[in-house]
Structures are given as structure tokens and as C-alpha cells.
DRENGUGU-732811 format. One record per residue: x, y, z of N, C-alpha, C, O in turn. Coordinates in steps of 0.2 Angstrom, whole numbers, plus 2048, in hexadecimal, padded with zeros to 3 digits. Example, Ala and Ser with C-alpha at 12.3 -4.5 7.8 and 13.67 -1.06 7.14 Angstrom:
2
8427E482783E7EA8278427F08278477EF82A 8407F58238447FB824840800827843806828 
END
This chain:
368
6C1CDC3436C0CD53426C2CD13486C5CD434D 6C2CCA3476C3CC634C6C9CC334D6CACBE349 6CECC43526D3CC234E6D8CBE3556DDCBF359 6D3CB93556D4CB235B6D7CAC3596D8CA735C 6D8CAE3506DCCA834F6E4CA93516E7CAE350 6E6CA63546EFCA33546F5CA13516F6C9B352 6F8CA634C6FFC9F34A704CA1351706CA6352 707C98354709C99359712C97356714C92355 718C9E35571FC9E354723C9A359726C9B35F 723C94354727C8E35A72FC8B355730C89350 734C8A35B739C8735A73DC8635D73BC86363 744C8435D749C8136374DC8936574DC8C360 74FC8C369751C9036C757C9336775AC8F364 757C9B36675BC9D36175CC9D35A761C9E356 754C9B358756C9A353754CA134E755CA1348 750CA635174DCAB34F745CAE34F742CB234B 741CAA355739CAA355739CB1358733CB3358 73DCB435B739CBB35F73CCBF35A738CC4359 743CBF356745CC335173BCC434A737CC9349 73CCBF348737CBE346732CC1348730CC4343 72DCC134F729CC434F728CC9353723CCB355 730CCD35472FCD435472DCD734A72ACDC348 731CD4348731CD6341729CD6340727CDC33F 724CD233F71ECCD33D71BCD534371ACDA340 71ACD5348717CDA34A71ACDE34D715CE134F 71FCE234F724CE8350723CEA357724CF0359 722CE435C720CE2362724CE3365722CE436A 72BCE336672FCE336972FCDD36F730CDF374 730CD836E72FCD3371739CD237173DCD136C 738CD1378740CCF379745CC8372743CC2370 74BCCC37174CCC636D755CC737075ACCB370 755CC037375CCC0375761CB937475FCB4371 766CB9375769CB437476CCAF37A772CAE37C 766CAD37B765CA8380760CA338175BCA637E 75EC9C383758C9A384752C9E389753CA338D 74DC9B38874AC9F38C748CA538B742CA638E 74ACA9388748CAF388742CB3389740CB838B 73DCAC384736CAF383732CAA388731CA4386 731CAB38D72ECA8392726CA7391723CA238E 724CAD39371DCAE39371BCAF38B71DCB5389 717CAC387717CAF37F716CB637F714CBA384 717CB837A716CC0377710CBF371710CBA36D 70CCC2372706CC236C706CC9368706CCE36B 706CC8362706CCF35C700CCE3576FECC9354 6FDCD63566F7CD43506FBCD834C6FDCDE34C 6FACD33466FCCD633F6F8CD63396F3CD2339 6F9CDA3346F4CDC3306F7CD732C6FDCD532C 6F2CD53266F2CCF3226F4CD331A6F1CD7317 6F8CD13196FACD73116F6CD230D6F5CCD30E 6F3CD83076EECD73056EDCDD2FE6E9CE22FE 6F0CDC2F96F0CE12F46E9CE42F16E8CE92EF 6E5CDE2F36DECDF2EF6DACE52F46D7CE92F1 6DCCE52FD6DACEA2FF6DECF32FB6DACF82FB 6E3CF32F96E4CFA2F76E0CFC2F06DED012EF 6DFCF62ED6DCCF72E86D5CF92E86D2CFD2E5 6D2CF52EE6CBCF92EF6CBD002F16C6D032F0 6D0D012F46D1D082F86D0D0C2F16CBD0E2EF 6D5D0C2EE6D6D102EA6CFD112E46CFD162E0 6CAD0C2E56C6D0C2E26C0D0F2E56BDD112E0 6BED0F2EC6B8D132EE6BCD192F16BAD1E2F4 6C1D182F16C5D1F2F76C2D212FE6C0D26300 6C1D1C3026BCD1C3076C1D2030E6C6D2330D 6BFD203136C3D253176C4D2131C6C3D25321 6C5D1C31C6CBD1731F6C9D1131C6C3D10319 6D0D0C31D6D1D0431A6D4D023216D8D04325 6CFCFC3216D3CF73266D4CF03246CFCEC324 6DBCED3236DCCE83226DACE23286DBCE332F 6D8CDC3256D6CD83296DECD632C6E4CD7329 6DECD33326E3CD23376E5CC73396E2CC3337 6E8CC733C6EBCC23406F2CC23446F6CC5344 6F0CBB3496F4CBC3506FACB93506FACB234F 6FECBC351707CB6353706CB435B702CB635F 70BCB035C70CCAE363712CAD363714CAA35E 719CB036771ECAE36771FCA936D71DCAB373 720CA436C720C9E36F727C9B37272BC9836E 728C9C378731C9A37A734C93378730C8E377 73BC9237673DC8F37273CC8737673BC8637C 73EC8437373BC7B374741C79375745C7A370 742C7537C749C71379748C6B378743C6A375 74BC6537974EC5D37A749C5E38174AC63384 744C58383743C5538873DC5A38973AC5838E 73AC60386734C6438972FC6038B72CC62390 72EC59387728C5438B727C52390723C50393 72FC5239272FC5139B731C5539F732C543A5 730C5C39B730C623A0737C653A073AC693A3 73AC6339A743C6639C741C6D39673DC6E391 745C7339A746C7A39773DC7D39A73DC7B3A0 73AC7E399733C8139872FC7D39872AC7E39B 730C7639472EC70395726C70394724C7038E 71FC7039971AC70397717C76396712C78392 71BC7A399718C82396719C84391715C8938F 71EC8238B71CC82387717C7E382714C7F37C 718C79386712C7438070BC78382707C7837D 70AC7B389703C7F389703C833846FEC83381 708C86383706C8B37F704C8B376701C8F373 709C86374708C8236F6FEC8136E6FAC8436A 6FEC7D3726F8C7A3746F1C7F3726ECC7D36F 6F3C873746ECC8B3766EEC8E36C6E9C9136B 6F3C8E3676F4C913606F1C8E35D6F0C8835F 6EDC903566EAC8A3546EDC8A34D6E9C88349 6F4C8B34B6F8C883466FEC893476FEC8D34C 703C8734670CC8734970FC8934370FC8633D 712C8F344719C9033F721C8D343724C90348 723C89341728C88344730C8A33F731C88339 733C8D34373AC9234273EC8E342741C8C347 741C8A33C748C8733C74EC8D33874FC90333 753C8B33D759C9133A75DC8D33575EC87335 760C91332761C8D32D767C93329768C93323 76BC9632E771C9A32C776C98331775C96337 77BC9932F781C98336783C9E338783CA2334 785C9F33E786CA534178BCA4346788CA134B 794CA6346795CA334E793CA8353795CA7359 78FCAE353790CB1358789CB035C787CB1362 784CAC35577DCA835C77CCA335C77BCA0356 77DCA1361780C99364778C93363772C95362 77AC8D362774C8935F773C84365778C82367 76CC8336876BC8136D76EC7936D771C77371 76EC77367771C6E36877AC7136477BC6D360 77DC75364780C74364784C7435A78AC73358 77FC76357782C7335077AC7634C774C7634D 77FC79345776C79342776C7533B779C74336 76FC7033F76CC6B33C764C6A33A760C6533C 761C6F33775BC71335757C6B337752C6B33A 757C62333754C5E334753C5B33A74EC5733C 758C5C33E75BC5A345754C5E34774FC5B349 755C64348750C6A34B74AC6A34B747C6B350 748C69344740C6734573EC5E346739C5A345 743C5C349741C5434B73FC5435173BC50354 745C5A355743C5B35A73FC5D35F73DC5A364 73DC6435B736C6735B731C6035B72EC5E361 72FC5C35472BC5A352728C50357723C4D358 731C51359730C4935F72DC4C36572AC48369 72EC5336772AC5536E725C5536F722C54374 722C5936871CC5B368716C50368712C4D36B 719C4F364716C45364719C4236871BC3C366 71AC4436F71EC41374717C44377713C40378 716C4B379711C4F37E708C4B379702C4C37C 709C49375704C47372701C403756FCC3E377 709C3E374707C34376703C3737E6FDC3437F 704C39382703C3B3896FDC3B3886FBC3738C 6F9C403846F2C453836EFC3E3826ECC3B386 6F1C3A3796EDC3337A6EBC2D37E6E5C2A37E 6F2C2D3826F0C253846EBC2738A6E8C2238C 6EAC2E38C6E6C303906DDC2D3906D9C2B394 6DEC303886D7C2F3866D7C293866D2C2638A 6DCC243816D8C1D3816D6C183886D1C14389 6DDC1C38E6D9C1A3936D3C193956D1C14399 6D0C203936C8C203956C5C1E38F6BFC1D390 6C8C1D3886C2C1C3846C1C113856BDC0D383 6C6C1038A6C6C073896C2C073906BFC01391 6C0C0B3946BCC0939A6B5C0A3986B0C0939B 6B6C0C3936ADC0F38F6ABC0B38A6A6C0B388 6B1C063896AFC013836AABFD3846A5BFD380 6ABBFA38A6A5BF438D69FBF938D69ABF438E 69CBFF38C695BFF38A692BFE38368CC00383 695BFC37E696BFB37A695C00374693BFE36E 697C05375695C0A37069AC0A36A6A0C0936A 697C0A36469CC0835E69FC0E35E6A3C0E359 69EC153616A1C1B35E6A7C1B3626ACC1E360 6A8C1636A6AEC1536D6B2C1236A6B7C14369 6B0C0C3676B5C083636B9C0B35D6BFC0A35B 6B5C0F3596B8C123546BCC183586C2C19356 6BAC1A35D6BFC203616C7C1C3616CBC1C35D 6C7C193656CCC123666CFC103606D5C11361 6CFC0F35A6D1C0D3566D5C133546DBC12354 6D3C183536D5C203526DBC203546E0C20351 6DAC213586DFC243626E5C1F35F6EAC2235E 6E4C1835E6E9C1435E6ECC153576F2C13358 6EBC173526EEC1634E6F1C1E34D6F5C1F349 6EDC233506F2C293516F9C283556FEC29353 6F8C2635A6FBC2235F704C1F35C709C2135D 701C1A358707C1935470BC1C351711C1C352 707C2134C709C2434970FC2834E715C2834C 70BC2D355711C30358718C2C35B71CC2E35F 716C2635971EC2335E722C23359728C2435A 71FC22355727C2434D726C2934B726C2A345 725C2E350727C3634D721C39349720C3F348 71DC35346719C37341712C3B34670FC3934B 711C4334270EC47345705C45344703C4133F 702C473486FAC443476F6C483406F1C4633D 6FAC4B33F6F8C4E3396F9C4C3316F6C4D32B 6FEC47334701C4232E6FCC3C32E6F9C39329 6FBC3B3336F6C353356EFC333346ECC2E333 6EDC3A3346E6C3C3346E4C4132E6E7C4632C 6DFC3F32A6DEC423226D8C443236D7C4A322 6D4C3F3266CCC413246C7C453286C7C4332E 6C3C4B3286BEC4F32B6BEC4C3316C0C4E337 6B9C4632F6B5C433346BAC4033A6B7C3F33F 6C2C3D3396C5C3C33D6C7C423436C6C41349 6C9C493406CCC4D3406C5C513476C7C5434C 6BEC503466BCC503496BCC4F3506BAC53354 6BDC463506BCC433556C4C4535A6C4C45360 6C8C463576CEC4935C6D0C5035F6D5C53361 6C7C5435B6C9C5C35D6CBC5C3646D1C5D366 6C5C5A3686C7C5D36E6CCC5B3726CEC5E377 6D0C543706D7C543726DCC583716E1C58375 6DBC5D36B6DFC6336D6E6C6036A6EBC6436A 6E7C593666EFC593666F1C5D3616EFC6035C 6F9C5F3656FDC62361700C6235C703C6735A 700C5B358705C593536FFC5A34D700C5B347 6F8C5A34F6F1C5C34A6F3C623476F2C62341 6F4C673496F5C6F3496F7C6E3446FAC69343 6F6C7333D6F8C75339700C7B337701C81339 704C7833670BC7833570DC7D32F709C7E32A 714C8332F715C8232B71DC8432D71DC85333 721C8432A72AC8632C72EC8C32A72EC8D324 72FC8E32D731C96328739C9632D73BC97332 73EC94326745C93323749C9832574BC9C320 74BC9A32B74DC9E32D756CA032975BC9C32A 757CA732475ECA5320762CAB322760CAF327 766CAC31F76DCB231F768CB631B763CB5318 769CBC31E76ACC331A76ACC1313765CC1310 770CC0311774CBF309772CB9306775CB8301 76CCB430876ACB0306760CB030475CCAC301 761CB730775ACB8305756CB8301750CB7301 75ACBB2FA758CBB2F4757CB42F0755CB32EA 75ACB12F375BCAA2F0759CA42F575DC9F2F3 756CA22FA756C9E2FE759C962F975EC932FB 756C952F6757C8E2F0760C8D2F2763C872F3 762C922F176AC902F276EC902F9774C922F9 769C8E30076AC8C303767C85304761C84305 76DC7E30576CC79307767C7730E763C7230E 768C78311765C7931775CC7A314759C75313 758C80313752C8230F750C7A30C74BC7730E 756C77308752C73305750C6E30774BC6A305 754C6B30F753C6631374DC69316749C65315 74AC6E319744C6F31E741C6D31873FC67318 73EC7031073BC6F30B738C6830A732C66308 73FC6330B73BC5C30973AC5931173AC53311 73AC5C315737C5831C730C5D31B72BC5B31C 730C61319727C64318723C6331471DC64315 727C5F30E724C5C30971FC5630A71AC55307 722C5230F720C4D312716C4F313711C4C311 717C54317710C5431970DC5C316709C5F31A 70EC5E31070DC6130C70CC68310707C6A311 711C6B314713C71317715C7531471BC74312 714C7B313719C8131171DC8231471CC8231A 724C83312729C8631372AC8E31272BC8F30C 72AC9431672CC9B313732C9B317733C9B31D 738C9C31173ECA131473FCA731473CCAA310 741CA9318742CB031C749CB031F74CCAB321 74BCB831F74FCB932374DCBE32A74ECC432A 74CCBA331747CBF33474DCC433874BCC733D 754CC5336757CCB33A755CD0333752CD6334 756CCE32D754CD432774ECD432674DCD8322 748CD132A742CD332B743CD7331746CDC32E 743CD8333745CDC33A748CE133A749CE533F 74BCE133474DCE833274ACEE32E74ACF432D 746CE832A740CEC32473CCED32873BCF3329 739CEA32D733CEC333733CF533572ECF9337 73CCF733573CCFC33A73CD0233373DD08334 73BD0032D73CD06327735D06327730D02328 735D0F323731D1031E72BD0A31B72CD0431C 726D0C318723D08313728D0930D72CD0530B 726D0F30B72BD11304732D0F306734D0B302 736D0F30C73ED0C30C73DD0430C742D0030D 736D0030B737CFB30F736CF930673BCF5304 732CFA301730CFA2FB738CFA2F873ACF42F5 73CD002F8741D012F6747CFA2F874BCF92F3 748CF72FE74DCF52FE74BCEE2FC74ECE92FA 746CED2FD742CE52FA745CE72F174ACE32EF 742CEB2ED743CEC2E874CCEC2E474ECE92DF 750CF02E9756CF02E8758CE72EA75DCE52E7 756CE32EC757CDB2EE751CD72E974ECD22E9 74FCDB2E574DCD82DF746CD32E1744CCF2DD 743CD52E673BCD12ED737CD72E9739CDC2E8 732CD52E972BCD72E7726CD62EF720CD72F0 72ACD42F2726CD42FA72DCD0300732CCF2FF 729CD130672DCD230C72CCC930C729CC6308 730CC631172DCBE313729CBF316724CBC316 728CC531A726CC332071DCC531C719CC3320 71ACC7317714CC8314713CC331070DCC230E 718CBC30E717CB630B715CB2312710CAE313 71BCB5319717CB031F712CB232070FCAD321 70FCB7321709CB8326703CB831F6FDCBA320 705CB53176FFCB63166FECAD3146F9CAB311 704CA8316705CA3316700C9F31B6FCC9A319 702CA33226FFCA23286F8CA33286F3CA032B 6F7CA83256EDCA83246E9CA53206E3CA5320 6EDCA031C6EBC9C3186ECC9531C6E7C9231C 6F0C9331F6F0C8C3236EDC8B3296ECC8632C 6EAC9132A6E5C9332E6DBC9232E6D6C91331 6DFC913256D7C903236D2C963216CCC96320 6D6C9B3216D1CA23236D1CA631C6D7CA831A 6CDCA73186CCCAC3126CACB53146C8CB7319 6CACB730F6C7CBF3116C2CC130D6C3CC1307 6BCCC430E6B7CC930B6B7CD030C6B7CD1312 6B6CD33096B6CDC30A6AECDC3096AACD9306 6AECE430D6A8CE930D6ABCF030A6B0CF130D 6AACF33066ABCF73016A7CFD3006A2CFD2FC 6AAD053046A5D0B3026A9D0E3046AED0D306 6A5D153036A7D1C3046ADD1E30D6B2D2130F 6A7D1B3106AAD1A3176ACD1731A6ACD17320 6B0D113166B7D0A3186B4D063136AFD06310 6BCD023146BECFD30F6C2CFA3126C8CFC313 6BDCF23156BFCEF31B6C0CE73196BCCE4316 6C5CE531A6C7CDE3186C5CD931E6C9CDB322 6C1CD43206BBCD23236C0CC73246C0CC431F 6C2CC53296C3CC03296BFCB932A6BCCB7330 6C0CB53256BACAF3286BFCA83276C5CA8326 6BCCA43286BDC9B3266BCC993206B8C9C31D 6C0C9631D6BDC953156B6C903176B5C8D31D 6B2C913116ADC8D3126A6C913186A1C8F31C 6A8C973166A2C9A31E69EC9D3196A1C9F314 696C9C31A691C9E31668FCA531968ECA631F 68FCAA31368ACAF316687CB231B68ACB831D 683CAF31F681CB3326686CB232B686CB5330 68BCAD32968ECAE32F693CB132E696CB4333 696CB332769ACB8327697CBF32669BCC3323 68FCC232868ECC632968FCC533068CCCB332 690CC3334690CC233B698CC433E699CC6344 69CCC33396A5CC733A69FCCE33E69ECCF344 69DCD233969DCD9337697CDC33E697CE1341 692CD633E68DCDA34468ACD334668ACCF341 689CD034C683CCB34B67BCCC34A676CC8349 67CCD434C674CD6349672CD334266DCCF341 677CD633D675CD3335677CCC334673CC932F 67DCC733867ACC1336672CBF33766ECBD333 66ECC233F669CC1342663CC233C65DCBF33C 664CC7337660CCB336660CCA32D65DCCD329 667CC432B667CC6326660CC432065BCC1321 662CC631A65ECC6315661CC230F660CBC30E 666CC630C669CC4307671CC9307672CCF309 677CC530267ECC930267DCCC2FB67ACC82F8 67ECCF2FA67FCD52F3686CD32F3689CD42F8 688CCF2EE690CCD2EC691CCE2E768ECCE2E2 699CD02E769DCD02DF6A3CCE2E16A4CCF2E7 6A7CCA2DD6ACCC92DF6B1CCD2DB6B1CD02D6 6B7CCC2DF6BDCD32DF6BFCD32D66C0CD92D3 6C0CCE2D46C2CCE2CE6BECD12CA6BFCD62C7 6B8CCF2CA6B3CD32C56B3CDB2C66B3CE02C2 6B1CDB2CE6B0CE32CE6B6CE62CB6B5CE92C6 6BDCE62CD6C0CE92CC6C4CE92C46CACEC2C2 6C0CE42C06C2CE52BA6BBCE92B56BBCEA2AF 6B5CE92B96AECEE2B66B1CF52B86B0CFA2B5 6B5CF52BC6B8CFD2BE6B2D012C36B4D062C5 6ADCFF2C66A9D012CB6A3CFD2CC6A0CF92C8 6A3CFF2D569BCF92D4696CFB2D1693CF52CF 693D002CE68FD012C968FCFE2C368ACFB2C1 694CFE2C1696CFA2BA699CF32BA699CF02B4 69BCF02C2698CE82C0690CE62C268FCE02C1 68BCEA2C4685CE82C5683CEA2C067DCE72BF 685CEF2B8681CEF2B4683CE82AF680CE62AA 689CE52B168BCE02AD68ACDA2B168ECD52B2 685CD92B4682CD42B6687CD12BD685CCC2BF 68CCD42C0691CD02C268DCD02CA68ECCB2CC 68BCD42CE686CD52D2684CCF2D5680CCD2D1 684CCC2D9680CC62D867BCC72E167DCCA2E7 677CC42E1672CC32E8673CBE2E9673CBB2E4 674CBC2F1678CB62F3673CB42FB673CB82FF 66FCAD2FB66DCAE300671CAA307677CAA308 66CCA630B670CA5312672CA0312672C9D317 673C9B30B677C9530B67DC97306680C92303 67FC9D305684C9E2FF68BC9D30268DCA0307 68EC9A300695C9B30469BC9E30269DC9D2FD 69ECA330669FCA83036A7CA72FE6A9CA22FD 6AACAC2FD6B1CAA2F66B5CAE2F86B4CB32FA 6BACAC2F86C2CB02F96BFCB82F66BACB92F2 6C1CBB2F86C0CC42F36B9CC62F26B8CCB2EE 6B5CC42F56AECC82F36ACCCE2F66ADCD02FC 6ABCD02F36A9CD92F76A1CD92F969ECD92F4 69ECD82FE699CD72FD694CDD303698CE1306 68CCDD303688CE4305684CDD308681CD8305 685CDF30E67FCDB312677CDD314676CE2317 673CDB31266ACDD312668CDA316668CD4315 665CDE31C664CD932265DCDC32865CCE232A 65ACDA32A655CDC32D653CDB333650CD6335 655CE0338653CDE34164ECE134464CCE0349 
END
């Protein structure tokens, strides 16, 4: 599958973003105690956990399964002043730039043996600072454009003026801290500031970096609760995690990894709450193909009709299509085979306007 989407792993230096995604991908990406460390980003493909893939396994018993996938970016830490170039400065904001949603890493345990880049841990302090550089490197990007959208006014196109009106009131937004994503609700807005690329639009979420011994319980750390009501604000998810104890289940067994989750009373790792958090702010849903000779988890956009999500798998068959032979996972797998949800009607033929649904297992019919 395609797997060009990015969530790009950002935060203030130390706080656990490489710990994290060696964990997230077993990448070995340097994790030290110092700034800087991760210069050039590190990128990792991880498989997307996914229970409904075993269950189809188990159901055609095909002779292989492949889970559909996406990409980390370990992204060097951010200090105080990056908009003007201090620590990494714009190379990090490039890099921000090219992910197309942001996990940002706030620490949220005390520890005296790793030292905290300002000096003190202050979770709200942390993501302000992140969140003032990033709409600092923004005001920069806008007033660019308005400058060129005010010398194009005098031709009088009404679609500059509403551009201008935009710009400016995003604009505002970022000199009091408020991210463009706050600012900005509607499609058709959302549209007009693609290609500005701003950073603060990028789709967010926070992942509450805790103690070991706080794992089982995040709620009963103070700190948790303060990132929760600044993400509340702009309806963000919050996942806590502890990324040195993910980093230690990374290196177990499946069965030891099951096992000690189990003894800590977890029915899953963070790190399968993060990365299945992460493909959901993404925007991205899954469909399956289903037989004797694989059982494939297929990634699309919500909202992708049909041929084009025959087009993940070949563009001969989007080219070519006809119609999708669809069931969806629920049905199939409580008819107990596909035979037996198509004698119960559940079967359905779907033409090249049909949009397709979270869990469909679906047989492409196509003609080239």
C-alpha cells in the first residue's frame, strides 16, 4: 500500500520523541540525553494494529496477511527562539512542514537524571512553546502572501479580496498564540490556504509522556490532566504512554509482550492506541481484499469512492473498473463465510459513485 502519509514526532528536546519511536518502529534511531541529538529526522513504517485483520486470517486462512502500514518521522527537538533560527531553528520547521499531521511529545514525569531543556517540568509551559514557534514561523509564511495578495487587489478580483480577509484574520489569530487550525473550520477556507502549507493547520494530537509506575493509571497524574484541558481546547486527542516501557515491550516476544501488558491489567500497548490514533487524524480508513492467497488491509481517505480505492491495489482496475462486490466486516463475519453472507443478501454490487466504508471486504470486477 501507499504509505506517503506522515505523522511528524515533535517536541522540546528530552522529552522522549526518539525513545518513542524507536519503540513505534524498532528503528534504532539514536536516543540520547542531550539536545540535538536527532538532527537529520529518522523515518519508520509501522504496521497499523488492526484485530479485524486476524479475524479475517483466521477465516480464509490465506497464505499470507499484510497489514496495512504508516509513517513516523522523528523530528529534532524545538527550542525557545526556533523562528529565528536558535538551536535547529528553520530546519526544523522544514521538516515539520513536509509531515502531514503532528504528534507532539510532552514529558510529563520527573526524572533528575534527564535534564529538562528550560530547566523545570512544566507541561503547559512546553506545548506553548512548541505551539508560539510554530505561529511565529506562520506569521512569516502569511504576511508573505498578503503582501502579494494586496498588489493583486487593484485588479479587482473579488476572489483576492476574500483571500485578504482570510490571511488577515488567520493572521490575528496567530499573534495570540492561536493555532490556524483554531481559526479556520470551514472546507472551503481550508482550501484556499492549502498551498501555504501552514504549520499551525496540520492536524494535532499530544501523546503524555509518564512514569513507568504511572502507566496503568495516567488519570492520577496531574500534569496528564493539564495537556488534556489545553487539547480540549481544539478537540485533540491526548494518548498517554510511557515511551521508555514501550521501548521495552518493543524488544519482547508477541506472547511476552501480551503477557506483561496483561499482568499491568492493559488489554493493548500505547503505542497501538498511538499509531491507531494517528491514522485516524490522518483522515485515513481501511478496506480489505480477502482469499485463499492473502488477506490484505488496503489504506484509503475517508470519503474515497470505489475506483479509486481500486486504484490503491492496481490502476489497471481503477482504469478498468466495473463494479465492487462488497460486504461489510460486521456482516461477513457474523454469516460465518462469504458464501453465507451472499445467500443472506448481505453481498451487495457497488458502482463508481459508491463511497466506500470503514471494514469492507470488497472483489473488484474490472475490464482492460
Amino acid at each position: 500500500m501507499s504509505t506517503n502519509l506522515e505523522v511528524g514526532i515533535v517536541g522540546l528536546p528530552n522529552v522522549g520523541k526518539s525513545t518513542l519511536f524507536n519503540a513505534i518502529t524498532k528503528a534504532g534511531a539514536e536516543a540520547a540525553n542531550y539536545p540535538f541529538c536527532t538532527i537529520e529526522p529518522n523515518v519508520g513504517v509501522v504496521d497499523v494494529p488492526d484485530a479485524r485483520l486476524a479475524k479475517l486470517t483466521d477465516l480464509y486462512n490465506p497464505k499470507k496477511t499484510i497489514p496495512a502500514a504508516m509513517r513516523f518521522v522523528d523530528i529534532a527537538g524545538l527550542v525557545k527562539g526556533a523562528a529565528q533560527g536558535e538551536g535547529l531553528g528553520n530546519k526544523f520547521l522544514a521538516h515539520i512542514r513536509e509531515v502531514d499531521a503532528v504528534a507532539q511529545v510532552v514529558r510529563c514525569f520527573e526524572a533528575g537524571d534527564i535534564t529538562h531543556v528550560e530547566g523545570s517540568l512544566d507541561p503547559l509551559r512546553d506545548i506553548e512553546i512548541v505551539n508560539t514557534e510554530l505561529c511565529l514561523a506562520d506569521i512569516e509564511t502569511v504576511d508573505k502572501r498578503l503582501d502579494r495578495s494586496r498588489k493583486l487587489l487593484k485588479s479587482g478580483d473579488k476572489k483576492i479580496q476574500t483571500e485578504i480577509e482570510l490571511l488577515e484574520k488567520v493572521r490575528a489569530g496567530l499573534e495570540t498564540a492561536e493555532p490556524a487550525r483554531r481559526t479556520v473550520s470551514q472546507n472551503e477556507e481550508i482550501l484556499l490556504l492549502k498551498d501555504l502549507n501552514l504549520l499551525t493547520l496540520k492536524p494535532v494530537l499530544f501523546v503524555a509522556n509518564v512514569s513507568e509506575d504511572e502507566v496503568a493509571n495516567p488519570e492520577a497524574n496531574p500534569y496528564v490532566a493539564v495537556v488534556k484541558e489545553y487539547a480540549a481546547k481544539e478537540g485533540a486527542v491526548v494518548i498517554a504512554v510511557s515511551a521508555k516501557m514501550e521501548a521495552e515491550i518493543a524488544e519482547l516476544s508477541e506472547d511476552e509482550a501480551a503477557e506483561f501488558l496483561r499482568e499491568l491489567g492493559m488489554s493493548e500497548s500505547g503505542l497501538d492506541r498511538l499509531i491507531r490514533a494517528s491514522f485516524t487524524l490522518l483522515g485515513l480508513m481501511t478496506f480489505f481484499t480477502a482469499g485463499e492467497q492473502e488477506v490484505r488491509a488496503w489504506t484509503i481517505r475517508n470519503d474515497t469512492k470505489a475506483p479509486q480505492a481500486a486504484g490503491k491495489i492496481h490502476s489497471d482496475i481503477e482504469r478498468g473498473f466495473i463494479r465492487a462486490e462488497t460486504v461489510g466486516y460486521e456482516d461477513l463475519i457474523n454469516a460465518g463465510s462469504y458464501n453465507a453472507a451472499r445467500e443472506k443478501g448481505l453481498v451487495r454490487l457497488e458502482g463508481k459513485d459508491y463511497i466506500m466504508r470503514n471494514g469492507d471486504i470488497v472483489h473488484f470486477r474490472f475490464n482492460v
